[in-house]
N, C-alpha and C positions, 0 to 999 in steps of 0.2 A: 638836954643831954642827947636827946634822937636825933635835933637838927645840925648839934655839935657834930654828931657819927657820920648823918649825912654827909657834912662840907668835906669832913676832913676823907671820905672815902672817893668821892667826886673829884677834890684836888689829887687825890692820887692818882686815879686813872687817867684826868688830865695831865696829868708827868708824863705818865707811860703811857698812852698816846701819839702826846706830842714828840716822845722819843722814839715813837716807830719801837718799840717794845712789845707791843702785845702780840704779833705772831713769834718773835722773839723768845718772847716768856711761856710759850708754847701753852697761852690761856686766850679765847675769845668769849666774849660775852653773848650773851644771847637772853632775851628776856619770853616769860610766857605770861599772859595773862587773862584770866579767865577765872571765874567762881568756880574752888575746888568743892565747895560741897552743895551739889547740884547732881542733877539725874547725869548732865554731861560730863560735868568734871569728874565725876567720880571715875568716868571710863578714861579720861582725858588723861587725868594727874598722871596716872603707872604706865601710861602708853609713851609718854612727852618724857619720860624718865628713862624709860628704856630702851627708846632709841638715841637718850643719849649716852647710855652707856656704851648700846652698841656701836654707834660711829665710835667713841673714844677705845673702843677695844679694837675697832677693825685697822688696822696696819695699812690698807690699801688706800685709804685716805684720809686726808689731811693730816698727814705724818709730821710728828711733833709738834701735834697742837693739838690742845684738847676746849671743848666746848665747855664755858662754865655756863650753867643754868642759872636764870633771876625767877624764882618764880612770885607772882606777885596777886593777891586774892581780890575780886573785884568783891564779891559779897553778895551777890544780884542786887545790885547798888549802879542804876546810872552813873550818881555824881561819885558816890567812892571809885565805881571803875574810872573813873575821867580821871582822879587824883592818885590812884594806885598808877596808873599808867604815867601822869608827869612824873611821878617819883621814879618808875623804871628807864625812863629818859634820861635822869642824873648817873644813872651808873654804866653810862657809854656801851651800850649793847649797840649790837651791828645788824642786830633784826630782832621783831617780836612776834612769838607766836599767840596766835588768838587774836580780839575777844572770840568767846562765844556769843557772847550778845549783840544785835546787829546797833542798839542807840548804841552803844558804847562805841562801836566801830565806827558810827559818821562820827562822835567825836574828835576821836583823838585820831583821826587819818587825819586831819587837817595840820597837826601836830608833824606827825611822820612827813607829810610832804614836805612844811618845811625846816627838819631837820633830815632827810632823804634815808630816813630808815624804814625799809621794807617791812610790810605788816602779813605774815600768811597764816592768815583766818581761816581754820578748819570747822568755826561753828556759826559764820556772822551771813546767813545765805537771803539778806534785803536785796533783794533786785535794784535798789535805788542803787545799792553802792557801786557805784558807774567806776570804768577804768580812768576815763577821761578829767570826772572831778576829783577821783581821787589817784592819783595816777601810781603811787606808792600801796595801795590797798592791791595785797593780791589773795586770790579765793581758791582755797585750798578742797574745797569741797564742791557740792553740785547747788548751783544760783535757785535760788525758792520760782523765780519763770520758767523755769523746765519743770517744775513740778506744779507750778501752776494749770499749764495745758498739760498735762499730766491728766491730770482732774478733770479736764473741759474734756479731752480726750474719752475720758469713761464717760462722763454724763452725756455725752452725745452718743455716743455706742450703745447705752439703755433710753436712750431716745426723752431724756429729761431737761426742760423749757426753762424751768424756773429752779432757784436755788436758794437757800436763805445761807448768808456765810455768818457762821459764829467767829468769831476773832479776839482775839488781846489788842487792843488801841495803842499800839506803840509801831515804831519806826518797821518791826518785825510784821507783824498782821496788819495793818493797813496797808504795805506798801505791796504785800505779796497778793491780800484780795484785789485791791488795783488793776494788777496784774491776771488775776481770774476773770475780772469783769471785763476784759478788755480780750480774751482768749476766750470766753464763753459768746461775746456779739459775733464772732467768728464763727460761729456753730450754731448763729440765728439761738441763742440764748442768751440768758441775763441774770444777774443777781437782783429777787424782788426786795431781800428785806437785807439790810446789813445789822446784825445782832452782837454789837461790840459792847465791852466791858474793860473797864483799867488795868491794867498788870496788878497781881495782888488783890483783885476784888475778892469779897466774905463771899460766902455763898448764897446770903441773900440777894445781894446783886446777881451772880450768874444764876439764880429761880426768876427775879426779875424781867431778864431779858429772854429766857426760852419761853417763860408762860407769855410775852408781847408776840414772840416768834410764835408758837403752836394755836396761836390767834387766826394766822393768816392762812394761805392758800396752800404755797409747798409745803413738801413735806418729805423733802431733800434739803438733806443738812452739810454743809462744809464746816469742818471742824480745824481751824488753824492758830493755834494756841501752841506755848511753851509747854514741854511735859514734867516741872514740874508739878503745873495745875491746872494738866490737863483731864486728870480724871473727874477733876470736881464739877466738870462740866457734863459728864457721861452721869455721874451720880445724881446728878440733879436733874437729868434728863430722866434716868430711871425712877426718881420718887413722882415725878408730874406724869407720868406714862405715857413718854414718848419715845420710848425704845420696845416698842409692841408692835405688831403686824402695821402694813402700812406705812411706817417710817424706816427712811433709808438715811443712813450715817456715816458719811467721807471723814475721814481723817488723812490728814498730811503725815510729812513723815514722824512727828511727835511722840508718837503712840508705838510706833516700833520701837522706836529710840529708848522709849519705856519699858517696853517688855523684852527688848532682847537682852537688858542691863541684869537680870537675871535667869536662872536656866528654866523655870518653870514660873507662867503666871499664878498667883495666888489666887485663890475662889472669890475671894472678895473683887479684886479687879476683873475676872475672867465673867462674871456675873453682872456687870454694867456695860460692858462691849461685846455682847451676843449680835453678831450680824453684821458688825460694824466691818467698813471696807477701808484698807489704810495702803498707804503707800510707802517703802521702807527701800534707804540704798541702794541700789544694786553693786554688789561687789563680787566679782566671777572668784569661784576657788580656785586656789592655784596652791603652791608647797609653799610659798613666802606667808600665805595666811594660813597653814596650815602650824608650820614653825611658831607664826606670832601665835596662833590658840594655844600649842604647847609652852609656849614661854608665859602664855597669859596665866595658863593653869599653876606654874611653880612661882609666879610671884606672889610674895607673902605681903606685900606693904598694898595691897587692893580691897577696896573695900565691898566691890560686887564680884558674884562668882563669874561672871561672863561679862561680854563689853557690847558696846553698842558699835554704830558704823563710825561714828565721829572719831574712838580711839585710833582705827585704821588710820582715818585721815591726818589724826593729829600724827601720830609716827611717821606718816609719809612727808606731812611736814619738814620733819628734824632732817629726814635722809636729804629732804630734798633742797632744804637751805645748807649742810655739810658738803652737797655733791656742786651745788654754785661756788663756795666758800675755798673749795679747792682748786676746781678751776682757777678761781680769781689769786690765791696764793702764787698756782704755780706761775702764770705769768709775771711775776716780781711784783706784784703789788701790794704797796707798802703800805696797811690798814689805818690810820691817822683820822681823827676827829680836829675841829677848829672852833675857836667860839663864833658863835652867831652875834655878826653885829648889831643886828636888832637888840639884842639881851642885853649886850656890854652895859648900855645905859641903864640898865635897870638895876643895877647894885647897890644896895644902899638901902634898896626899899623894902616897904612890908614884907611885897611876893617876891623873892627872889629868884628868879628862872635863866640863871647867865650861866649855873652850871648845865644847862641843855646845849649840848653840842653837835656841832654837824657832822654826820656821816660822810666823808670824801667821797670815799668809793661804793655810797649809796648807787648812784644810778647805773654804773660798772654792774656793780652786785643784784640792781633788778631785772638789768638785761639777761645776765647768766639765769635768772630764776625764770623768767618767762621762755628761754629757749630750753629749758630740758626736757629732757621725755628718756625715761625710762621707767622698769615696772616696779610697783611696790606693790602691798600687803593688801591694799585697795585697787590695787590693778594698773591702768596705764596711767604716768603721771604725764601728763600734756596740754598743753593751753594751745586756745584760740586767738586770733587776734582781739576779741574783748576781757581776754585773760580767764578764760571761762576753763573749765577742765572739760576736756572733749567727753566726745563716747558719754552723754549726760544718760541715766539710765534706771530703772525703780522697780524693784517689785512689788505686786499691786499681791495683797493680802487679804484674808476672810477669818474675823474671829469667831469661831463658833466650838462649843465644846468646853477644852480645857486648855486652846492652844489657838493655832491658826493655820490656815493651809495656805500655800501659793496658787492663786486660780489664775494668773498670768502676770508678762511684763511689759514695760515698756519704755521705749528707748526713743532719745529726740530725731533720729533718723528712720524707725520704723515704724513709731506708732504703737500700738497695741501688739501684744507679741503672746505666743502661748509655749514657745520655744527663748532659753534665754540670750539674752541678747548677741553675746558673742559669737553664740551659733550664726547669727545673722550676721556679723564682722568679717569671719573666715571663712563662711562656705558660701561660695559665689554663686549655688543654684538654690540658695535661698533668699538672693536681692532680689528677686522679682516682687514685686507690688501684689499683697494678699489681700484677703477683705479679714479686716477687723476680728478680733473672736478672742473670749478670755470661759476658762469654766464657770460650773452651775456655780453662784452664787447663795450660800446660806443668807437670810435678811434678816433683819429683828423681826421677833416672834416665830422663827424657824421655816417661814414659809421659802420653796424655792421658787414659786412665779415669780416673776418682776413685778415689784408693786408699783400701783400706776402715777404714786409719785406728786400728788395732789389731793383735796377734798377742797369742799367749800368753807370760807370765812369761815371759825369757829366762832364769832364777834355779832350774835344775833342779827346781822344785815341779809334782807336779801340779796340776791343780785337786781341792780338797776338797770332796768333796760327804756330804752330811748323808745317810743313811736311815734312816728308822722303822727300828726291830726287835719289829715286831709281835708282839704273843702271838695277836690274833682275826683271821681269816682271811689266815694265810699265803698264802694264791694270790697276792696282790697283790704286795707287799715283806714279804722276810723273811731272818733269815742264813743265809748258803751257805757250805759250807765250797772251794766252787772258787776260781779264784784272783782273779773279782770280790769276793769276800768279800759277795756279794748276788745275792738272785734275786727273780723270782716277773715280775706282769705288768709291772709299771712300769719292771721295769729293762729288759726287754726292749724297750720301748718308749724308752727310751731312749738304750741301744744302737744300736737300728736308726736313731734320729735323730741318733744322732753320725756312724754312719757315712755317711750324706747330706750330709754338709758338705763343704765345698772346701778343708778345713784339718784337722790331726792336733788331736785334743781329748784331750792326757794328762789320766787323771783318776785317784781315788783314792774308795772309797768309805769310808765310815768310819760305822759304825753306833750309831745314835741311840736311846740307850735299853740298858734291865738287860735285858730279855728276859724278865722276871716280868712285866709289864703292858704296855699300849699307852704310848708315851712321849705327852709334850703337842704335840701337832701347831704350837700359836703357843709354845710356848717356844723349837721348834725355827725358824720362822719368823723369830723375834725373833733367834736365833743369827746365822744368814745373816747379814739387816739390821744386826751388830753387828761382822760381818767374819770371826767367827769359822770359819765356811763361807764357801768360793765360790758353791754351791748347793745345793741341798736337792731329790733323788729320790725319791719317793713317791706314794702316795693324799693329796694337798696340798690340801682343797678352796683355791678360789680366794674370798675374801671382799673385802667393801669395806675391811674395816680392815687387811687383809693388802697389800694393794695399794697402802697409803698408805708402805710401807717397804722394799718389795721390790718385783723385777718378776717378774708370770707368764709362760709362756709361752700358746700358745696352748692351750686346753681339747683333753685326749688323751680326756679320757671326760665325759661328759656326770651330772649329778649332782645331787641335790635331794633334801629335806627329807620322809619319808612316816609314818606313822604305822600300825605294826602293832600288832592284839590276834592274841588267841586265838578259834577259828570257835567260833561253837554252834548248834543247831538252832536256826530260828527256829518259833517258833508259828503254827499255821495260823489264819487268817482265813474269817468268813465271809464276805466280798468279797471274795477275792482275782481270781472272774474280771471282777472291772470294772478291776482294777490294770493292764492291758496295754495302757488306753488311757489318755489324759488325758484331763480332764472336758473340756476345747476340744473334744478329737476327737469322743468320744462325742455332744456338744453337734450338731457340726456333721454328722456321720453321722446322726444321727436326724432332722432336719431337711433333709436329701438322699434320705431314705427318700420324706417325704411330697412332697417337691417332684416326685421323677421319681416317685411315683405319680398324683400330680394331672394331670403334662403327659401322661403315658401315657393316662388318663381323659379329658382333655382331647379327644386325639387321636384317639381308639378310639370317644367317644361317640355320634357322627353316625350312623357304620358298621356296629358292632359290639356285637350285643343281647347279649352277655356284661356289657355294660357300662351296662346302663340299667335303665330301672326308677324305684320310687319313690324321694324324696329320701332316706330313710332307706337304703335298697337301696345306693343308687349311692355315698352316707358310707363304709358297710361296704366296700364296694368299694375304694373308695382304700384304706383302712387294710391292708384284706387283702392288696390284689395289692403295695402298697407296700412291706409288715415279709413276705412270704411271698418276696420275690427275696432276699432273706438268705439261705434256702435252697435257692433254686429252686425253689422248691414251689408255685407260681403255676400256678391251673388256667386262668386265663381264658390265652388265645389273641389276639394280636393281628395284625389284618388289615389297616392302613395302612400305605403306608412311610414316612411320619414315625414311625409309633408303635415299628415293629420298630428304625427304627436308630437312636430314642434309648435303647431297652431293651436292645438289645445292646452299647452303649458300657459302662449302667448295670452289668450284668452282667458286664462285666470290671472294672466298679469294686469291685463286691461282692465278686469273685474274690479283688481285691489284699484288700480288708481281711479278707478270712477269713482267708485262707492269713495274713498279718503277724498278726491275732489267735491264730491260734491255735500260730504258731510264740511268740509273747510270752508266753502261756498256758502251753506248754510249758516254757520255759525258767524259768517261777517255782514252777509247781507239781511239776516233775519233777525239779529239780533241788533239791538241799537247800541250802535257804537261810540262808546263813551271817548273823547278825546279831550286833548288838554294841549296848550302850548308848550306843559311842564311834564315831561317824560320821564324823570327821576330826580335824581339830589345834584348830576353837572346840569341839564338845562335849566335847574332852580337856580343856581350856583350863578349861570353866566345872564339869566335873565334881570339881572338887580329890582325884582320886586322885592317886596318886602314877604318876610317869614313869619309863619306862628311857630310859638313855643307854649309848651305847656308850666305854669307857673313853678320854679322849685325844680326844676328839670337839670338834669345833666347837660343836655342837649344845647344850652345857652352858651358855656364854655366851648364847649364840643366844638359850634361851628365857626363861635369868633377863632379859637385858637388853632384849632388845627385847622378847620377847611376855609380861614381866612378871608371870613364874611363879614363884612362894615358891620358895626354894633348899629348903627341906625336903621338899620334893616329889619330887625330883628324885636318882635310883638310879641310882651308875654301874655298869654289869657289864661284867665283865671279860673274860669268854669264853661262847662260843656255850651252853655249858650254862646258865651264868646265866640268859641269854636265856630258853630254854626253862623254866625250873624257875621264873623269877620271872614268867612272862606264867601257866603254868599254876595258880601256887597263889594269884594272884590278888590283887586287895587287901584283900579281906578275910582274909586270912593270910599276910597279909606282904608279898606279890611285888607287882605292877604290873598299873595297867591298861592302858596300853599303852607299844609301845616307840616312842620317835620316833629314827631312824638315815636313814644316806642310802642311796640308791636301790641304788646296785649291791651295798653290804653286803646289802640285805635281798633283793635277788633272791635271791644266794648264802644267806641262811639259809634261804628260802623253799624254797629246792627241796630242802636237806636236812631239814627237819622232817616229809615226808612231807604237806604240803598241813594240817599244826594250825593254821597259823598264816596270817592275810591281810591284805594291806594295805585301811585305809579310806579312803572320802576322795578327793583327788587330792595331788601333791607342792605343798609351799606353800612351797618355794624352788624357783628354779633357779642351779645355778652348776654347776661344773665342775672337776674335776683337773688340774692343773697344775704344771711344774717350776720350783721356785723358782731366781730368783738377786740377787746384788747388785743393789741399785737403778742405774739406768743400763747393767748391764752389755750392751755388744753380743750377748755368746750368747743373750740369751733371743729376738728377733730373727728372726735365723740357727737355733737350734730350733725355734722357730716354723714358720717356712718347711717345714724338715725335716719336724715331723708333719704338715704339708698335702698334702705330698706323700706322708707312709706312708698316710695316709685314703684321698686321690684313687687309690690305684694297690693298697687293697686290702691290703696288710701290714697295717695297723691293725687291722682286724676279724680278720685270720689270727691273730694274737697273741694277742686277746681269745678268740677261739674256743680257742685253747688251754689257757689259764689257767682262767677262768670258763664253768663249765659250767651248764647250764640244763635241766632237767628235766622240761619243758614245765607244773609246777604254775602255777596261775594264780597271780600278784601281785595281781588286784583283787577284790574279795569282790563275787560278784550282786548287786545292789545292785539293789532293785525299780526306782527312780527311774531308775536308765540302762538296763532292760528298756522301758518306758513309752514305748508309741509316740506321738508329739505331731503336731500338725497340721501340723509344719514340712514333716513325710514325706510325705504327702499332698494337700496341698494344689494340687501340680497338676495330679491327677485330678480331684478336686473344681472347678478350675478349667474346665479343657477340657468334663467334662459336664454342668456349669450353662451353659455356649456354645452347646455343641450342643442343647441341648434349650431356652433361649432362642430358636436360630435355628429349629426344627422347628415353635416356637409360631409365631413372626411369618408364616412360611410359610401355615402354616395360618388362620392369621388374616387374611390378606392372599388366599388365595382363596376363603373363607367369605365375607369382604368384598364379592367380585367378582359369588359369588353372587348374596347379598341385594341389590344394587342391579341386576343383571339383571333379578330374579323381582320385584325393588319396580314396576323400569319398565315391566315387562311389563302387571304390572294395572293400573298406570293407564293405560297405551293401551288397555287392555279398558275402562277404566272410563269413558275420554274419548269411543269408537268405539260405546259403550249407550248411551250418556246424551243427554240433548238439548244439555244445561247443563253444561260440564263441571264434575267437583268433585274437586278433591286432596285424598286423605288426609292426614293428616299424619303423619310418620314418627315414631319415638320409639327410643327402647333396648328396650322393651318389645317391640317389635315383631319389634328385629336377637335377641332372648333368644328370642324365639318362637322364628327364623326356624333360628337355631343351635341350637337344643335339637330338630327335627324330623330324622327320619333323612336320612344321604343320600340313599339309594334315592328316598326319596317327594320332597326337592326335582327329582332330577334329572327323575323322572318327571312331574311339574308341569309343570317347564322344558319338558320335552318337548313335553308336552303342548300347554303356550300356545304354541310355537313352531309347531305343527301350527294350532292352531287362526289365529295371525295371519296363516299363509300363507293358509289357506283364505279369511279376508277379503280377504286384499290380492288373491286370484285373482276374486272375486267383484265386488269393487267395479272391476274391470279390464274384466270383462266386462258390468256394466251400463255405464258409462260408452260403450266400444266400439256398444252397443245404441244407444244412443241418437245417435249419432255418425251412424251407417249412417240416421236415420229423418229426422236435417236433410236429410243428402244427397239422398234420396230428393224432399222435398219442393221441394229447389234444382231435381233435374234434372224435376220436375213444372211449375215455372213456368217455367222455361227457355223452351219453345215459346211460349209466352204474350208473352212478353217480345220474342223474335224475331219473334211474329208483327207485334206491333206498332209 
């Protein structure tokens, strides 16, 4: 009888149809399908109802025609959803809203494609569901990879490595943790443990899988399950006591979606999610949602007091296929289905699917749906080119109490937000790039620190750790038969860094290598990196390529690349006393000889008949008194005081460079100087002898690879005697021209070969020891920390002082070049006494000056005060060369002189003038009478 109702309702919409009837009959189909009784459907069913009543009430669109609803129950039933959904396919709808469930949706889109009816899923958010595979699948709501980095977003912001993801094993939670794993490598994190269980598992399986989980190391939880059952997994977390201080609890958006489906959490639920941090819609208020809670509130046919975000979605749905739907009317198009020739043939048979027909104006009608954009109840409706709804967005939630607070948000375009998002859309002086930040965080068991987010295995293992079993220099690591089963310096220092932690570190050592040779230090690296260790104790250097797989701690010792030969006498030179200087130096010391002996000449000349004479005389002079303060052996005598205190500065400059000469001097010719034909790692490099390496070394790659040394060249030795017997017999019989090993090994050989042997050169790496661990792993961190404090407080060095002893033989060989005093030394002696005796000239020069234009003026008042006529000399250089090549003594006495002699005119022409003064007078008071008389 059912399948009778079916055909015969199928053949009728096919009539009317293919009559172009059905905008006509002012009825369009429309199908919805999804599990009405579910945490979703519940909010779904009255929201998907109500909007269509209200498109069917609103006059402004799609005038005379009305939406007829198919609604169709999947059950949370894969296979029933697959078979509800062909059955809604027989009754010519022109689009389906839903599923909610993401298997259901890869099913039957393949369906939709090809019959070209649009699918707009408000609850199916699998990142798989591609636009491209399914090109009729459009996503009504926000894609699970926005809210995947969502989450990597927070775990990197509380600075968490490791994660264990709980999940539902279906198309929905594997495809979305996928998607975490792959946004957590991005933030140099990873998921350690994947803790998945069946849709529908009892709850013995989800005890099963968290007591496997609380086994292991995190103790960061991702929680991405369906919320109808998703509590069962917080319940079961709380009976094993793992929702207690210490553990932290993500939840997706499941968990809102749960609690906001009514007005107040219940105690019973509110009491398993203490702490927990969840992620929930973001959808900005506005009057359109304000209107839908008022219309939510007076519908009677609902079966929760409040809704979740999916009902917004699902309403925005209905608007938003009505608002295409009208579009596509008004341009005359004529809504018509066709049989699929595929089907024709299938009539007759068992399944019969020939009533499934094609939607014409499907791809018309996907077009208008992916280009709208306007606002609904949810906010902006708008797709991206992969049909994504833009403005992706979530508030990040804290259960704690009876309820939950908002501690911040976050948006696919800003990241972490504490402001909500749209503030960040509209106000353009908040695009600037912030750093990160959401509020305090309540955690389970009510602490607000950030808990650190790990412990060790709870699975009675200790930690494994790797040690060399060195055969060449045991000081470092080697085997012990105590009950570490290892000693020497590394482990010590190790030790001392575990026991600086705030936490027990069981550990295990387990030793690496036969005890006949040095084992391969990157094999053993490679081990770690492969799992097979938790860590690896030892003399580790720290490399670039090591480091691309593993993490180091911080450097415990310090370490680099040097290159030892064997010493031999060096041959004596006959220059070797110019070698203490550089030719700059020498350059500019002999040319400071003649300089302060000229200004001393200078100075001394006027004064001082030691210092004069014929031109020849006074040449010798400089040279002599100039190269004779080398020794102090300077007989001339200086009697100015410019001359004495530019000579006494000069004479502490001679001081410094005797004493530096002849302590440099010392140090090359007194000391036996070690030489080598191998002066560092390039004349090693271009002389093609052959090289030592130390067995198990770095160093072997090191210089095939990078410094591009023939492997034939290149000699492993296995223990310290090697060492010595292959540097002694040399390459010309057999052994090595030099050894290249790292720093602390060759101090350690250095001191016990009794000074045979010396480093050339300087180190031509630097890197450093280090303890290995797991990439990611929190300990390396937290040991970190540990040796900064054994260094800052002095254990560090106590340790090494113990182990490695030192002998005080030298490491560097005499090396003429770093004997070799350079100009850098003194140059600012040579500074300051080129100043001073600059300033002693101008002095001097400046009251010679003063001189000569005194004694110039003098004689032409003598010459103006003889003459009838006067006449000017005319001055010259010739004249001031005169004037300053004549001794003091005879200027001053001149001076004297003319000043003696100007007074005696000026006294003279005072008293003729006077004379004659007295002989007017005399004549006035003669005619005076004369004048009276008359």
């Amino acid at each position: 009888m059912k399948l009778s109702m079916v055909f015969f309702i199928s053949c009728f919409w096919a009539f009317v149809g293919v009559n172009g009837e059905v905008a006509g009959g002012r009825v369009i189909n429309i199908g919805a399908l999804f599990t009405l009784n579910s945490v979703i459907g519940r909010s779904v069913g009255p929201a998907i109802r109500a909007a269509v009543e209200d498109v069917n009430s609103d006059p402004t669109i799609l005038r005379n025609v009305k939406l007829n609803l198919i609604l169709q129950d999947t059950n949370c039933s894969g296979f029933l959803g697959v078979v509800e959904a062909m059955q809604l396919m027989g009754k010519d709808v022109v689009a389906v809203l839903g599923p909610q469930s993401s298997g259901i949706a890869h099913s039957i889109s393949n369906v939709m494609n090809e019959l070209h009816v649009p699918l707009l899923s408000f609850g199916a958010t699998d990142p798989t569901l591609s636009s491209l595979q399914y090109p009729y699948f459009l996503r009504t709501t926000i894609n699970d990879y926005f809210q995947m980095y969502a989450v990597a977003d927070i775990l990197a912001y509380f600075g968490w490595r490791e994660i264990i993801a709980v999940y539902v094993d279906d198309d929905y939670g594997r495809n979305a943790i996928s998607v975490l794993s792959d946004a957590l490598s991005k933030k140099l994190a990873k998921i350690s443990y994947k803790a998945a269980f069946p849709p529908g598992a009892p709850m013995s399986t989800i005890d099963d899988v968290l007591i496997t989980a609380n086994a292991l190391e995190s103790r960061v939880f991702v929680v991405h399950v369906n919320p109808d059952s998703g509590l069962d997994v917080f319940s079961s977390a709380k009976k094993l006591g793992m929702m207690s201080s210490g553990y932290v609890w993500f939840a997706t958006d499941w968990l809102p979606t749960l609690t906001d489906s009514s007005e107040a959490i219940d105690p019973q639920t509110s009491n398993v999610i203490q702490g927990v941090v969840a992620l929930r819609h973001y959808t900005p208020d506005s009057d359109l949602k304000s209107k839908f809670t008022s219309r939510w509130i007076a519908m009677k046919d609902k079966e929760t007091s409040t809704f979740n975000a999916y009902a917004l979605y699902a309403y925005d749905s209905v608007w938003l296929l009505a608002r295409a739907l009208d579009v596509l009317l008004t341009t005359d198009e004529n809504i018509s289905l066709s049989s699929n020739p595929r089907l024709v043939g299938m009539r007759g048979s068992t399944l019969d699917f020939s009533y499934m027909r094609i939607f014409n104006q499907g791809p018309k009608l996907l077009q208008l749906l992916t280009a709208m954009n306007f606002t609904g109840v949810s906010g902006e409706i708008r797709f991206n080119k992969d049909k994504d709804m833009i403005h992706p967005a979530f508030d990040i939630l804290n259960y704690a109490g009876n309820g939950f607070r908002i501690i911040g948000y976050w948006s696919n375009s800003s990241g972490l937000l504490t402001v909500p998002p749209e503030d960040r859309y509209f106000n353009t002086s908040n695009n600037s790039t912030t750093t990160p930040n959401l509020s305090v965080v309540i955690w389970p068991g009510e602490p607000a620190v950030r808990p650190r987010g790990w412990v060790f295995p709870n699975n009675g293992q200790p930690l494994q750790i790797a040690v060399p079993y060195r055969v060449t220099y045991p000081e470092f690591v080697t085997k012990d038969d105590g009950p570490l089963g290892a000693k020497g310096f590394c482990i010590d220092i190790f030790e001392a860094a575990i026991e600086l932690l705030p936490y027990p570190v069981p550990h295990r050592y387990i030793l690496y290598g036969n005890g006949k040779r040095n084992p391969s230090f990157s094999n053993m690296v490679n081990d770690v990196s492969y799992n097979k260790y938790g860590a690896a104790v030892g003399d580790v250097t720290i490399t670039t390529n090591r480091t691309r797989i593993v993490d180091f701690t911080q450097p415990y010792m310090e370490s680099g690349l040097v290159v030892v030969v064997l010493n031999s006498r060096a041959k004596s030179s006959p220059w070797s006393f110019l070698k203490p200087f550089t030719w700059q130096m020498w350059a500019v010391t002999g040319v400071f000889f003649l300089f302060v002996g000229t200004v001393v000449w200078i100075l001394e000349h006027r004064m001082n008949t030691e210092f004069r004479g014929s031109f020849r005389q006074q040449i010798a002079t400089i040279f002599w008194f100039s190269f004779s303060t080398m020794f102090f052996s300077h007989r001339e005598n200086t009697v100015s005081t410019l001359g004495r205190m530019v000579l006494i500065l000069w004479l502490f400059v001679v001081l410094i460079i005797n004493s530096s000469y002849t302590a440099s001097l010392a140090s090359i010719l007194t000391v036996q100087q070690l030489s080598s034909r191998i002066e560092g790692i390039s004349s090693l490099i271009s002389s093609g002898d052959p090289i030592g390496i130390q067995d198990g070394s770095f160093a072997y790659n090191y210089l095939i690879n990078d410094l591009n040394i023939a492997e034939s060249r290149i000699q492993v030795l296995k223990t310290q005697e090697d060492y010595v017997n292959a540097l002694t017999r040399g390459p010309a019989n057999g052994g090595v021209a030099a050894i290249v090993d790292e720093l602390p090994y060759v101090e350690m050989f250095l001191s016990s070969s009794k000074c045979k042997f010396s480093i050339v050169g300087r180190e031509f790496t630097k890197s450093g020891w280090g303890f290995v661990f797991q990439r990611n792993s929190p300990l390396a961190l937290d040991v970190s920390t540990a040796i900064l404090q054994l260094s800052e407080n002095g254990e560090l060095q106590r340790i090494h002082d113990k182990w490695v002893s030192n002998n005080g033989c030298s490491t560097q060989s005499n090396q003429i070049t770093a004997n070799q005093l350079s100009l850098d030394s003194f140059w600012g002696l040579f500074l300051i006494c080129g100043v001073v005796s600059l300033l002693a000239l101008s002095i001097f020069f400046c009251r010679v000056f003063h001189q000569y234009r005194t004694y110039n003026n003098e004689t032409q008042q003598r010459q103006i005060q003889d003459a009838e006529v006067p006449s000017f000399r005319e001055r010259s250089f010739k004249d001031l060369v005169e004037f300053v090549d004549k001794r003091e003594a005879e200027i001053k006495e001149v001076l004297k002189r003319k000043k003696k002699e100007s007074s005696n005119r000026s006294l003279s022409s005072f008293h003729n003038s006077d004379g004659e003064s007295s002989h007017r007078n005399n004549a006035v008071s003669f005619t005076l009478p004369e004048t009276v008389q008359t």
